[in-house]
N, C-alpha and C positions, 0 to 999 in steps of 0.2 A: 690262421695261426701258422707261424712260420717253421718247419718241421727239420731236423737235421738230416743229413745222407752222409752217404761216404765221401762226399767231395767238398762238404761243407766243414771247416777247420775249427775246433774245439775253441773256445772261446780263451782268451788268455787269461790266468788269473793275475789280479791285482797285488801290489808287493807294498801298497801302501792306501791307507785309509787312516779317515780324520772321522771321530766320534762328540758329539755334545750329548753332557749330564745334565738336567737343571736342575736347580736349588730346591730341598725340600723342608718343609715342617717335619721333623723326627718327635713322636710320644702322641702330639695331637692332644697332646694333656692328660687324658683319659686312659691312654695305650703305651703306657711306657714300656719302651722297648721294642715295641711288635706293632703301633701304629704310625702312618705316616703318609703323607699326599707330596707330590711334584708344585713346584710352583716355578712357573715359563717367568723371563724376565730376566736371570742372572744364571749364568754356569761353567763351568771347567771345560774346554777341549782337551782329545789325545789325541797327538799324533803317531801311530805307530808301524814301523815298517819292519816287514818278515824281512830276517837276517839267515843265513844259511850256519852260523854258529849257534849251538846248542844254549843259548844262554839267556838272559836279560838284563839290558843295559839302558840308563836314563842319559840321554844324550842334552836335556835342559830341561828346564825348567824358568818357566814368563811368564808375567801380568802382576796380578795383586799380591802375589805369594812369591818369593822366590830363594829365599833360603832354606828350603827341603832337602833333604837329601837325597844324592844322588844314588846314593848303592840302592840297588834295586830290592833286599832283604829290608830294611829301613824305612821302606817309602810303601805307603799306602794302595799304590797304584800299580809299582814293580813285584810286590810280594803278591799280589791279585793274579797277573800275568804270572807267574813262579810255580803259581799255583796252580793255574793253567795247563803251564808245560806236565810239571808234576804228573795231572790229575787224571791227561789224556795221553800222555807217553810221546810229547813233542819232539820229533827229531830236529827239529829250528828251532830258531829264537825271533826275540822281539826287542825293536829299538825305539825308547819311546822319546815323544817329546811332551809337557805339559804347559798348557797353558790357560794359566789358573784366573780364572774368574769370580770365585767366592770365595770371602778371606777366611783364613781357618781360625778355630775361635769365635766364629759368628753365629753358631745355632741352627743354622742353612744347607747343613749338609756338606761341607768344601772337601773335607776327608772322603768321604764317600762319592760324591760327585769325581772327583778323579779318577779312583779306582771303577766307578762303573763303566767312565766314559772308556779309559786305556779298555777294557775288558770288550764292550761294544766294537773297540775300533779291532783288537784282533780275531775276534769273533767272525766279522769279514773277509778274514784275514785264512779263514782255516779253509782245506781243503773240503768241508764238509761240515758246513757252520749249525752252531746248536741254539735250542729256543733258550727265550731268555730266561726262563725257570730253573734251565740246566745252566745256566754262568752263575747263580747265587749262591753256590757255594763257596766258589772263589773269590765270589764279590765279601764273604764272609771273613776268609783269608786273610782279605788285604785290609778290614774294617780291624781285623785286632792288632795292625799296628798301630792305629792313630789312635783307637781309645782303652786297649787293654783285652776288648770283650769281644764276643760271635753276638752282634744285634742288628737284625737288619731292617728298621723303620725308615733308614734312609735310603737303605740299598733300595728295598723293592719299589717303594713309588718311583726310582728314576729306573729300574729295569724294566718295569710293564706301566709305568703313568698314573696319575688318578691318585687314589685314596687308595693303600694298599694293607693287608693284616700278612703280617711276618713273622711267620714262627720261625724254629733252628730248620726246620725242613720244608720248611711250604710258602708259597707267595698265594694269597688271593687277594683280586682288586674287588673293591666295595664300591657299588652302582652309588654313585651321588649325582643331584640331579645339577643340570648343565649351564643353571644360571646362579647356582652357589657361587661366592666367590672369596678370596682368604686377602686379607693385606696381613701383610709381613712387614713389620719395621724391626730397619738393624740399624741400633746405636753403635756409633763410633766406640766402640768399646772391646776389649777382649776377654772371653771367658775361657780357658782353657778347659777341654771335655774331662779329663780326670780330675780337675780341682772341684767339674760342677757333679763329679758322681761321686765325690769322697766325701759333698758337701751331706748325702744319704744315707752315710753310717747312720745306724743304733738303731731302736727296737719301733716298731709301728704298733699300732693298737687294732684287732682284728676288726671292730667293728669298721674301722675306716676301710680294710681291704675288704669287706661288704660293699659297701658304698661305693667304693671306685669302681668294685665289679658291675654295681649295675648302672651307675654313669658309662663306661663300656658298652655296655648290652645296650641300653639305650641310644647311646649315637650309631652304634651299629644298625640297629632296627630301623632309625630314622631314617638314616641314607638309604638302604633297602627302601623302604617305602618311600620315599620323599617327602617324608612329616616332618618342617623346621620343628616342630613343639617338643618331638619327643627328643632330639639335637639341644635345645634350648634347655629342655631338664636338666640333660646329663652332662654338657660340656662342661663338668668340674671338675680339677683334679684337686681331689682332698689328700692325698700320698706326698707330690713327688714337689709340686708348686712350693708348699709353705715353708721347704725347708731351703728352695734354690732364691725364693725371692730375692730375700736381703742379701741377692750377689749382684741386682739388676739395678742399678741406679733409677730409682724413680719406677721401678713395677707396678707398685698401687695404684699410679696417677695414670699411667698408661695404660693397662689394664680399664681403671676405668673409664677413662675416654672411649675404649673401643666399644663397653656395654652400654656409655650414655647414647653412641648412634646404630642403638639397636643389634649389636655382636648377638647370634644366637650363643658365643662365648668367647673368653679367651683366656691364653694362656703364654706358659714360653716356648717359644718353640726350637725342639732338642734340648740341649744343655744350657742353650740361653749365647749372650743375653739379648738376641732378637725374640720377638714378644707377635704373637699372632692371631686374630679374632677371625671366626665365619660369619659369612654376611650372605643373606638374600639374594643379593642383587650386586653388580658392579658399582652401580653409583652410591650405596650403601660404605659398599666397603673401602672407596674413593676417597669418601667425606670422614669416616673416620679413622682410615689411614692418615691422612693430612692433623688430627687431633691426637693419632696418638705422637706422631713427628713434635708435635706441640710441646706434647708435656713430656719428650724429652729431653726438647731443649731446654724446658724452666729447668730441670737437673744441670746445665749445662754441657749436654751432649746432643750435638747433630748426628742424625738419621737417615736414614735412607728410607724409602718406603716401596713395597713390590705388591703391585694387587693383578689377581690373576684367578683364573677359574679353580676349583680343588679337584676338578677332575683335570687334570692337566696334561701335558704329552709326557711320553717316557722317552728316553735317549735315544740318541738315534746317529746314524752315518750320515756325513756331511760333506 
């Protein structure tokens, strides 16, 4: 181990750092709100370098997204950073640049994927950097620009990886086992996150928030243990599904392609309208990735398809 002395010179700190989000399943169908896993395959970069002015400033914004706003109060990823300075009594600032890889509107995370990655990348950035459980409050921040609300099913799988349960205060990852694996198909389509949570006005019926509870408890248990069967019970949302369907072109047909090749289930994933099933196995979730692309072209919409393990990496400096 190499040890420091007086004659050995303090190591310089870095004045700029590059962070990736990946895309994640937000609700997991079961967990509205508070569940959600990473999926590798698609995600946001931030560029962000310490400025000596007390401030924060969006210097651009590139790729699939590029009409966001620049005022850093505004933007998902600036108000995250804001929050930051806020939180810890920053005498600097931050100049960010994004560079967006998941479209917003797609179910995938793309709001949140921003504000994690910007967060990660100054995170590197600080003289005295903090664990990722201490950024989730800011990751909080910056999640009530884009959709109204403090929810973080998207934030925490891309701060710690995996399969994550998100309360207002707590992040814990859920053991899933390593050859689970999720396809994600995203229709060419757009669902804006407040149109699909306005779509959830009016009254539910208790027994259903019975039932969701122990659909909950059950995939929870499952993944603990690594029992598909008791995954396979529970992966139903009887809540949050039947009232966003009829915004998904073609949900029923796709949905059921992903449980004709064996889905232990599926749902939508986030606010929609990308559509998500767990599968066994990679070549499982391959094969009916490619069937749910299918049937939603018969809708006449092209797809995209992402299959990837549900324990997945979390963000990371790049």
């Amino acid at each position: 181990m190499r040890m420091l002395n007086e004659s050995t010179p303090p190591r310089a700190r870095a004045d700029v750092a590059t962070a990736e989000a990946y895309a994640s399943v937000g609700n997991v169908g079961i967990g509205f709100d508070i569940l959600g896993h990473c999926v590798a395959g698609a995600g946001d970069r931030a560029e962000v370098r310490r400025i000596p002015e007390p401030e924060v400033r969006i210097a651009g914004i590139d790729g699939v997204v590029t009409d966001l706003p620049l005022a850093a109060r505004d933007n998902t990823a600036g108000e995250a950073l804001l929050s930051m300075r806020r939180g810890l009594g920053l005498p600097f600032g931050f100049e960010l640049t994004l560079h967006k890889g998941i479209a917003l509107g797609s179910g995938m995370g793309g709001s949140a994927a921003s504000c994690v990655a910007a967060l990660v990348a100054a995170n590197a950035l600080l003289d005295e950097p903090l664990s990722r459980d201490a950024l989730y409050p800011f990751a909080l921040d910056g999640e009530v620009v884009a959709s109204g609300s403090r929810h973080g099913d998207n934030l925490g799988p891309m701060l710690l990886g995996g399969l994550v349960l998100a309360t207002d205060t707590r992040l814990v990852r859920i053991p899933v086992p390593a050859e689970w694996h999720c396809a994600l198909v995203h229709p060419h389509v757009v669902l804006e996150t407040r149109k699909a949570r306005a779509a959830l006005a009016g009254h539910y019926a208790l027994g259903d928030f019975v039932r969701q509870s122990a659909n909950l408890a059950l995939v929870l248990a499952g993944c603990y243990r690594g029992e598909a069967a008791l995954v396979r019970e529970g992966l139903a949302d009887v809540l949050v599904e039947p009232r966003r369907a009829p915004l998904i072109p073609g949900f029923a047909r796709v949905k059921q392609a992903a449980l004709d090749h064996g889905a232990f289930g599926a749902s939508i994933s986030g606010a929609g309208p990308s559509v998500f099933g767990w599968f066994a196995d990679r070549a499982s979730a391959e094969a009916a990735g490619a069937a749910m692309r299918a049937a939603f072209a018969d809708e006449g919409h092209a797809a995209d398809v992402l299959v990837a393990p549900i324990d997945g990496p979390a963000a990371r400096v790049v």
